[in-house]
C-alpha positions in Angstrom: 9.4 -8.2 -0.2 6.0 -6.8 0.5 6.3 -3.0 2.0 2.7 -2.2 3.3 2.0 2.1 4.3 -1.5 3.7 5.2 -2.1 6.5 3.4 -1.4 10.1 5.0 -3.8 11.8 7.2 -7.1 13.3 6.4 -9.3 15.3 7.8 -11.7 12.6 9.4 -8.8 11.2 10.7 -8.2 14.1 12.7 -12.2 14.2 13.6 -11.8 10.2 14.9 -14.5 9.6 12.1 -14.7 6.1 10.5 -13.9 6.8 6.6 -14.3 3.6 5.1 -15.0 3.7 1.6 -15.6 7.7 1.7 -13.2 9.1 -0.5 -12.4 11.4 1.7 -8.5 13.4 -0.1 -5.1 13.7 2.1 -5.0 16.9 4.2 -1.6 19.0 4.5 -0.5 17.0 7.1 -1.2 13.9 4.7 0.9 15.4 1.6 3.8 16.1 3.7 3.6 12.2 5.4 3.5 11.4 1.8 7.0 12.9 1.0 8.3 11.8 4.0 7.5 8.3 3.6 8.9 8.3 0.4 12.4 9.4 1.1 12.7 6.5 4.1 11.6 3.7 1.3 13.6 4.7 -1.1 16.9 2.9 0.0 14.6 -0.1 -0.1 14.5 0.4 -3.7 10.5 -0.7 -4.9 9.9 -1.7 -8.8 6.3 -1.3 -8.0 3.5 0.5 -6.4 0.0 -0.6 -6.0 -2.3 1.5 -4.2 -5.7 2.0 -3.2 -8.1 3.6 -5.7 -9.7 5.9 -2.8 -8.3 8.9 -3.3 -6.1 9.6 -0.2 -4.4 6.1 -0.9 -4.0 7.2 -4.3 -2.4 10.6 -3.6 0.1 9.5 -1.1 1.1 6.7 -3.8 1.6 9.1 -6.4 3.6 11.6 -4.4 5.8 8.5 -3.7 5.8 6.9 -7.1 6.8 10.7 -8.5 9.9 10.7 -5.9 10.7 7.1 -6.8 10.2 8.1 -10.8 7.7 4.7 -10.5 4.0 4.7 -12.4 1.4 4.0 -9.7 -1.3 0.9 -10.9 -4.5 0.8 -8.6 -6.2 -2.4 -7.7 -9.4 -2.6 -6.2 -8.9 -5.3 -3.3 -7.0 -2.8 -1.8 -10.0 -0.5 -1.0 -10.9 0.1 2.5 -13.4 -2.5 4.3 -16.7 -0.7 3.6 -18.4 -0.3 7.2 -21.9 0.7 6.0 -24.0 2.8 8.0 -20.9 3.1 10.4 -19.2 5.3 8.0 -18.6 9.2 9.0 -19.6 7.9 12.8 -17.1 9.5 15.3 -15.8 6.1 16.8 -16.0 7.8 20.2 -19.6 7.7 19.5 -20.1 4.1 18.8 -21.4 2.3 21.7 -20.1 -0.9 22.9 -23.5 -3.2 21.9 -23.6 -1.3 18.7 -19.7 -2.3 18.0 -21.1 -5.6 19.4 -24.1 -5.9 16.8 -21.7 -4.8 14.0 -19.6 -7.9 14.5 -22.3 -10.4 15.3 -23.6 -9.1 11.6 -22.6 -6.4 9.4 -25.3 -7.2 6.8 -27.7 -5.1 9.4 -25.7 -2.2 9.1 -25.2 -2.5 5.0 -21.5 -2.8 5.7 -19.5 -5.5 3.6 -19.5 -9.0 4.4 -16.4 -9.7 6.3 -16.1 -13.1 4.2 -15.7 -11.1 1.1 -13.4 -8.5 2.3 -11.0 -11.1 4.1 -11.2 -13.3 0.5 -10.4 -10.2 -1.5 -7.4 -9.1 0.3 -6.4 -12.5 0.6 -6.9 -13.0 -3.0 -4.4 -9.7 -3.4 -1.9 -11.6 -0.8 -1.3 -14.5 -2.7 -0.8 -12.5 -5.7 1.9 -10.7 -4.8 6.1 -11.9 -6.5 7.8 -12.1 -2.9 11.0 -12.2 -4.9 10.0 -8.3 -5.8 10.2 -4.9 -3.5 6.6 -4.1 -4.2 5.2 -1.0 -2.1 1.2 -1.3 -1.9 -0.7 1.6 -0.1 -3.4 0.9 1.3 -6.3 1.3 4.2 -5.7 0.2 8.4 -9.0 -1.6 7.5 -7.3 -3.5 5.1 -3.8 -3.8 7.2 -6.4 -5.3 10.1 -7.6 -7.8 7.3 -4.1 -8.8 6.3 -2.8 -9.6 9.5 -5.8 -11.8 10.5 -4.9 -13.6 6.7 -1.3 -14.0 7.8 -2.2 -16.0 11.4 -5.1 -18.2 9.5 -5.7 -17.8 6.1 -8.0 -20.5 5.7 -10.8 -19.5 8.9 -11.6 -15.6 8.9 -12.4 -15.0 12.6 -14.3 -11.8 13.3 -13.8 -11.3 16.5 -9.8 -11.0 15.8 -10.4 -8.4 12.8 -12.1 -6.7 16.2 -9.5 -7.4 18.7 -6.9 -5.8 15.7 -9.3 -2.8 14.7 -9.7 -2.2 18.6 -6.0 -2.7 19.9 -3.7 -2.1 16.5 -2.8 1.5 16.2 -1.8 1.8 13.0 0.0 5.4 12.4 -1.1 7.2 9.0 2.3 6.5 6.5 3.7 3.6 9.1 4.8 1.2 7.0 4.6 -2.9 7.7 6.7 -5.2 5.6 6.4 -8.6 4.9 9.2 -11.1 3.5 6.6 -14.0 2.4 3.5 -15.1 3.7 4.8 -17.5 6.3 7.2 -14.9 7.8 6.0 -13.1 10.9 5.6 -9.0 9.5 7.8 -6.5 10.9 7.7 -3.1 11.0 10.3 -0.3 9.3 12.7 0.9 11.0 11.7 4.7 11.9 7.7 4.1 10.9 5.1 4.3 13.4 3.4 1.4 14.2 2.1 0.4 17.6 0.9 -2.5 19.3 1.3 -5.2 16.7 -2.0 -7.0 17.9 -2.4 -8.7 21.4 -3.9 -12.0 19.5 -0.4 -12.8 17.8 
């Protein structure tokens, strides 16, 4: 079983500001998430964390690994979608053509090709032991890019990734299991995690 949380709350979170790959560290409000989360996954009893290397993925793992006396490995597919020039842009700001340019092609805004992100977190997917409680903490960026791997893992679509990005609230610490990758993912019982994506 695959138990997938978004790191606590930061700052820019609070500002509406698009972090990406900014390593931007877990506010108060983030640290205590962090303890929180770990006490409701604990019954669920993980062998392993993966986080993250940014550092607010990082820090929420550790609090969690130091609750659940586990050592916390980092793997780099796990690091948030790099938007480019979008990054530390309030998304309130973003205009609708400028969303709609960044979609049509992210090479003009020096953002990562969405090809490579969607193999690389596929790549992490299929890497995973089902057969294991492994806890992996991680980016909505990356959540969005998971959930478009689990409907069609063979054809990235970009316009989904939008459609999730736009319409997937993803809480900071909700949590989103998955049993296997043909299973449908759920979400834990007493996490935050709203509207699942209109596209599945």
């Amino acid at each position: 079983m695959l138990y997938i949380i978004r790191h606590g709350k930061t700052d820019w979170n609070n500002l509406n500001k698009i972090q990406g790959v900014a390593d931007v560290p877990l506010n108060f409000r983030g640290y205590s998430q962090a303890y929180n989360i770990a006490k409701k996954i604990e019954p669920f009893q993980p062998t392993k964390i993966i986080s993250s290397p940014l550092s607010r993925a990082l820090e929420t793992a550790k609090i969690i690994g130091h609750q659940l006396l586990l050592h916390v490995e980092y793997d780099a597919r796990l690091g948030e979608y790099d938007f480019g020039n979008l990054t530390g842009r309030n998304r309130a700001d973003i205009s609708p053509d400028t969303l709609k340019s960044f979609f049509a092609d992210p090479a003009r805004f020096n953002a990562e090709p969405f090809a490579a992100a969607f193999a690389r977190v596929g790549n992490f997917l299929e890497s995973v032991d089902y057969g294991k409680n492994t806890l992996v903490v991680t980016h909505a960026g990356v959540i969005n890019l998971m959930l478009c791997y689990l409907e069609d893992k063979n054809n990235f679509n970009p316009y989904s990734y939008l459609d999730k990005c736009l319409n997937t609230h993803i809480d900071n610490s909700a949590v989103l299991r998955i049993r296997n990758l043909k299973s449908n993912p759920t979400i834990l019982n007493n996490t935050r995690f709203y509207k699942l994506s209109k596209s599945r």
